[in-house]
N, C-alpha and C positions, 0 to 999 in steps of 0.2 A: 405578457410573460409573468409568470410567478416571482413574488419578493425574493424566495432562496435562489429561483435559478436566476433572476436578473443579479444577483448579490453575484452568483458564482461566475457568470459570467466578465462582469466586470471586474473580477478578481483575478481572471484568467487573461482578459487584457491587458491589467498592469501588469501582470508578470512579463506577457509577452512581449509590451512596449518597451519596458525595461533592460529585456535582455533580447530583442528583434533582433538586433544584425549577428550578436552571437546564434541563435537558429536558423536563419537564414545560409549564414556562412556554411553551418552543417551541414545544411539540407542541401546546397550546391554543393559540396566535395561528394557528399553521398550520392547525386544523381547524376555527377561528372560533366555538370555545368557552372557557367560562369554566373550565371541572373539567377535568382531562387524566383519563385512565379508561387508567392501565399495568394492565399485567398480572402476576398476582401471579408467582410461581415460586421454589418453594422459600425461602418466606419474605422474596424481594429482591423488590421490586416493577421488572418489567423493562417498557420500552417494546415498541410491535410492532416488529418485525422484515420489512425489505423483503428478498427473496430476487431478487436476482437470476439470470438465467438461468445453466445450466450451461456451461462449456467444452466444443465437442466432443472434443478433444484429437486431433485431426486436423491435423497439421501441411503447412500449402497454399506455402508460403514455403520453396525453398531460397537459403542465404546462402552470404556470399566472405567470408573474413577479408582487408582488404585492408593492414591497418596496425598496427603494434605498436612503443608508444614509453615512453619513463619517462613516469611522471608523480611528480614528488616532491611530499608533502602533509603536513600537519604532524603527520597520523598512522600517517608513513610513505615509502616509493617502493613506488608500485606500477607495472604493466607493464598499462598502457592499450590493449587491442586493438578496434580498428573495424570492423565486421564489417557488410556492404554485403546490404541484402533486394530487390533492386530498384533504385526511386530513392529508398528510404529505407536509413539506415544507424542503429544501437546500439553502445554501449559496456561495453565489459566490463571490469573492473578487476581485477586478481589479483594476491594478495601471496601469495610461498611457494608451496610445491609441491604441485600441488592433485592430482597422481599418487600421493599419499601414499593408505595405507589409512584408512578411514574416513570419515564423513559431512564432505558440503564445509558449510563458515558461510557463507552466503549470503544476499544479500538482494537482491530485484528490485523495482529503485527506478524509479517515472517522472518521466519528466521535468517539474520544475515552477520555471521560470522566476523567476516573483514568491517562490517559498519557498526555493528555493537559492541563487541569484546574488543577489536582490535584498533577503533578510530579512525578506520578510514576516510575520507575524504573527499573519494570517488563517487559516493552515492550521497544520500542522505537518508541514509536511515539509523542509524543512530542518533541522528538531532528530532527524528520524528519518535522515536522510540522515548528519549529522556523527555521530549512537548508534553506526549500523549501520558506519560509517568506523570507529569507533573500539574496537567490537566485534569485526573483524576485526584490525585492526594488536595490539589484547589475546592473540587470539590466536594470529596470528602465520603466518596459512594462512586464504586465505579469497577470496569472490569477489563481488562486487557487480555486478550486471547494470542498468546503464542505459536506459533503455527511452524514445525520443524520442516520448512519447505525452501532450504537456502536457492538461493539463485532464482527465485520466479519457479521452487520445482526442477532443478534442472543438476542440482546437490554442486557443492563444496568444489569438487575437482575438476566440472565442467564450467559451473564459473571459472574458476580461474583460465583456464584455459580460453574462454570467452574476453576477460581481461586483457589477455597476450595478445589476441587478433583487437582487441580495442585500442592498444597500445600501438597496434599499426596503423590505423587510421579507421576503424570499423567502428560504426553505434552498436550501443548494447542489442536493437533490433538483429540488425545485419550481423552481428558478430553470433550472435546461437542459431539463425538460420545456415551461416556457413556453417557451423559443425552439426548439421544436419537435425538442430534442436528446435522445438516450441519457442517462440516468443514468451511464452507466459502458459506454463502448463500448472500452477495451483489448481488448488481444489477448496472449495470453504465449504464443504460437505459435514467435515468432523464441528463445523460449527454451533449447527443446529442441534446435537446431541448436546452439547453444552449449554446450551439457550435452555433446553429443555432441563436439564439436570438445575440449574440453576433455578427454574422458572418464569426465565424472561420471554416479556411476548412486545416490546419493544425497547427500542434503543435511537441514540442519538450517535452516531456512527462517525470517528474521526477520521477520516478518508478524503485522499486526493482521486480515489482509483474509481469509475463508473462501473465497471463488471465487479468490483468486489459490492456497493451498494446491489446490484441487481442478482446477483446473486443470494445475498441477504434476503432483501424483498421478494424473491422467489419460494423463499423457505418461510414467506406469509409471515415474519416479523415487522412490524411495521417499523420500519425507516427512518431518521430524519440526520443528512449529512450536517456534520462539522469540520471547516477542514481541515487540515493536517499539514502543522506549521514545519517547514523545510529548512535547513542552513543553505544558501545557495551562499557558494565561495568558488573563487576561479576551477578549481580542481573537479567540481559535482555541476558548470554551469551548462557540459555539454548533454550531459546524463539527464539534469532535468527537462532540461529543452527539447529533447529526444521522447522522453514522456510525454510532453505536453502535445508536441511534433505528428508522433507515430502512435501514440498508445490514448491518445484521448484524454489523460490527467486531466483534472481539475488544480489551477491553480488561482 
């Protein structure tokens, strides 16, 4: 096995070992049994694994750069560009000179209301958003792509809605299936116009997520993950587990 995937893997065991009987526990209410049945691998007992579909890495979207302003943050001033796909628009954030030789630090963040502006709890994406802010201003050259895709794609008011049946006992999987939604309908298509606009032809990618890297590497960027530090706290430990569980996360 490869240094990085033997690294990710065994990073993905201590999570799992850590927090096993909390997924375990999930994974029985959700298949309406009393024993959870993981699967062994290499001595860590791992849950299945939901694969979703591939990226085609066919880019259908060309974009305008229409705006470029400071943004001072307390991890920094970075240079805010808005960049227009139609009648939607993304964010890009850059600190430092990304024409420099070598892999960009990058991270492609979506957007999630209740976890970034509002603090929530439930997920962890506002603890990955302020890592990945402050990973970049560390080192000092870097690029954060904002991506107005709340809910996995599925917008604002179906999440919540998604929320209420979570509240009843549903994972985030099972809760947008029942309201007849994608598990994860994004799209990182508007990325690659940005890559290009920029000039980057690699990056070193702060990702827990396998489809968003292959995705990436579909659009012939070359690659290399880092990953993408989580707050796990009782409130976000079934959500992560659930990723790790259903959605194949790397942890």
């Amino acid at each position: 096995m490869a240094p990085c995937l033997a690294g990710e893997a065994l990073a993905r065991g201590i999570f799992i070992a850590q927090h096993q009987g909390r997924i375990e526990h999930f994974a029985a209410r959700r298949n309406g049994g009393d024993v959870p049945k993981p699967v062994a691998a290499n001595g860590v007992h791992l849950p299945p694994v939901f694969v979703a579909e591939p990226f085609s890495g066919v880019l259908t979207m060309e974009g305008s750069l229409v705006a470029v302003t400071k943004l001072p943050t307390k991890w920094g001033e970075f240079a805010l560009h808005v960049f227009t796909f139609g009648e939607e628009h993304h964010l890009a954030l850059v600190l430092g000179d990304l024409t420099q030789a070598g892999p960009v630090l990058t991270r492609i963040h979506s957007e999630c209301l209740t976890g970034d502006a509002l603090f929530s709890q439930r997920c962890d994406c506002g603890s990955q958003l302020a890592s990945a802010l402050q990973a970049i201003s560390r080192e000092g050259r870097g690029l954060l792509i904002y991506l107005r895709q709340e809910g996995r794609g599925i917008g604002l008011l179906n999440k919540l809605k998604a929320y209420q049946l979570q509240d009843g006992g549903l994972d985030t999987v099972d809760a947008n299936l029942a309201l007849g939604l994608e598990v994860d309908s994004r799209s990182y298509e508007y990325c690659r116009f940005m890559f290009n606009h920029f000039g980057i032809q690699s990056i070193r990618l702060i990702t827990n997520n396998p489809k968003k890297l292959a995705a990436i590497a579909a659009m012939g960027i070359a690659v290399e993950r880092l990953p993408s530090e989580s707050s796990v706290v009782a409130d976000n430990e079934r959500y992560i587990a659930t990723k790790i569980e259903r959605m194949g996360h790397l942890f």
